[in-house]
C-alpha positions as CSV (number, residue, x, y, z in Angstrom):
1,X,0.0,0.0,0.0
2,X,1.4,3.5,-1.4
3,X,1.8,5.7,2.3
4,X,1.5,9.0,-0.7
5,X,-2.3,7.2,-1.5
6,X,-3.4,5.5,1.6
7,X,-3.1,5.8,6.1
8,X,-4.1,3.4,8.2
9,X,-6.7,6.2,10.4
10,X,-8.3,3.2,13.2
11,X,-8.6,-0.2,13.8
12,X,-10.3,-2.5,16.3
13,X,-9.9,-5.5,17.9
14,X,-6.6,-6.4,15.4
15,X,-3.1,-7.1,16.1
16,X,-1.5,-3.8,15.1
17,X,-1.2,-3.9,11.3
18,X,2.2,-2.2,10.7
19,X,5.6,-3.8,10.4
20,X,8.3,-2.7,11.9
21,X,9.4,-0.1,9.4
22,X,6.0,1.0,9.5
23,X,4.7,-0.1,6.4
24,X,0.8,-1.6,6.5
25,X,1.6,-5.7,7.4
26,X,-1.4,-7.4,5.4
27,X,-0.4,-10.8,7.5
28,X,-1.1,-9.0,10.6
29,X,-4.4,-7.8,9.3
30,X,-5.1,-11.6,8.3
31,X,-3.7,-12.8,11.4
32,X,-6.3,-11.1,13.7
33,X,-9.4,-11.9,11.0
34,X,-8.1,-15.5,10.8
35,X,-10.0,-16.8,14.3
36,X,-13.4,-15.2,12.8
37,X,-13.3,-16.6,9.2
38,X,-12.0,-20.3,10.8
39,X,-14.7,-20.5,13.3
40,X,-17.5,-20.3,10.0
41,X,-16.6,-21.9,7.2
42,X,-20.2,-22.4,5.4
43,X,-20.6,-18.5,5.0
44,X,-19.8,-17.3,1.6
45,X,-18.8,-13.4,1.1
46,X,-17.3,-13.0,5.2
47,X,-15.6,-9.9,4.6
48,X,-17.7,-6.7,4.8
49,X,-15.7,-3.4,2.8
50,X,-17.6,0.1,1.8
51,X,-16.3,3.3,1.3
52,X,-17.7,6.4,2.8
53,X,-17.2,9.6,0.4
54,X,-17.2,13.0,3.0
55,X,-18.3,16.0,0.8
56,X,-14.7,18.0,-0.4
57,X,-16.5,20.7,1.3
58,X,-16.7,19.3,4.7
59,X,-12.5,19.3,5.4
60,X,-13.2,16.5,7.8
61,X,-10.1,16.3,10.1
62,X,-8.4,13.0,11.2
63,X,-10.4,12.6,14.6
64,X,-13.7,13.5,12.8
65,X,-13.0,11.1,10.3
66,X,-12.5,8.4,13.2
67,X,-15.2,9.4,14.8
68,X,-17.5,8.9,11.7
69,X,-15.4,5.9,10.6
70,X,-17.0,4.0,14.5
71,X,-20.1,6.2,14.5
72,X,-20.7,4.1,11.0
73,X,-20.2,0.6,12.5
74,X,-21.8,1.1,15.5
75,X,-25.1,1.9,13.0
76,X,-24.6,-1.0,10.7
77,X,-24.1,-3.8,13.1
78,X,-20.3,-3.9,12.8
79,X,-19.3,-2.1,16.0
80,X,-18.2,-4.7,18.6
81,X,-16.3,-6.4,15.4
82,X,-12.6,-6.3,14.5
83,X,-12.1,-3.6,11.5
84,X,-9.5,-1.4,10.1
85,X,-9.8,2.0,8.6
86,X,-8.3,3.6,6.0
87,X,-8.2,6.8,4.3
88,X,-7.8,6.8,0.7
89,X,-6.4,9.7,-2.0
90,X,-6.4,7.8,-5.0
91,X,-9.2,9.9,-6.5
92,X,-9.8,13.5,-6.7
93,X,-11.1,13.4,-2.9
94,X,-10.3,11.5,0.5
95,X,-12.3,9.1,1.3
96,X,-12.3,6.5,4.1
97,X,-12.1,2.6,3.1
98,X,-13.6,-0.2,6.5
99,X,-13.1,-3.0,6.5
100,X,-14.7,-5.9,8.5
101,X,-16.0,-9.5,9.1
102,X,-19.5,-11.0,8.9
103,X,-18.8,-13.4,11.4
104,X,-18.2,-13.0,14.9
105,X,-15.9,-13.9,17.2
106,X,-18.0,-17.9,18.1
107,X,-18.7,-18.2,13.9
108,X,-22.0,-16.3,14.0
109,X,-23.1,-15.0,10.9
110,X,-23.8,-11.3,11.5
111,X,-27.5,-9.7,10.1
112,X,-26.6,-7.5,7.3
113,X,-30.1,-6.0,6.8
114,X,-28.6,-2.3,6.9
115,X,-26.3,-3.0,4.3
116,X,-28.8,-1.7,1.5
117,X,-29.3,1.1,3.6
């Protein structure tokens, strides 16, 4: 992952997901989703990802982005789960990338009914 394009803003309930020249570890990242996915084999499409687009206008700052980044979760279901945040400038705006698990933590499929919301 390009540092110049993306920053690791939050994450939850994860090993922490740099090495040790401070470069996003993608093992670590799988490391700490691993116990999830293994615990629930039968469900297809486990990992939840969706990208939250702030106005340009708003000039969010890092905390408010953080803040909006749990605030989100915590609404669709996804708040007591391990997830990782990232902000994103590989288009004309920042934007946030979260990333998540479907399953929880004893192989539980998580309801995704405000997903389409």
């Amino acid at each position: 992952m390009d540092k110049d394009e993306a920053e690791v803003l939050l994450w939850q309930k994860m090993l922490e997901p740099f090495d040790k020249h401070g470069r996003m570890d993608i093992d670590a990242c799988m490391d700490s989703f691993r116990p999830y996915l293994e615990a629930n084999r039968r469900t297809t499409n486990t990992v939840f990802h969706v990208l939250l687009n702030p106005s340009p206008e708003d000039k969010l700052t890092g905390e408010q982005l953080r803040e909006t980044a749990k605030e989100y979760m915590e609404r669709m279901g996804y708040g007591d789960q391990p997830y990782i945040v990232f902000k994103h400038n590989d288009i004309s705006r920042e934007h946030l990338h979260l990333v998540s698990l479907r399953v929880d933590e004893n192989g539980h499929k998580l309801s995704h009914d405000f997903e389409t919301e």
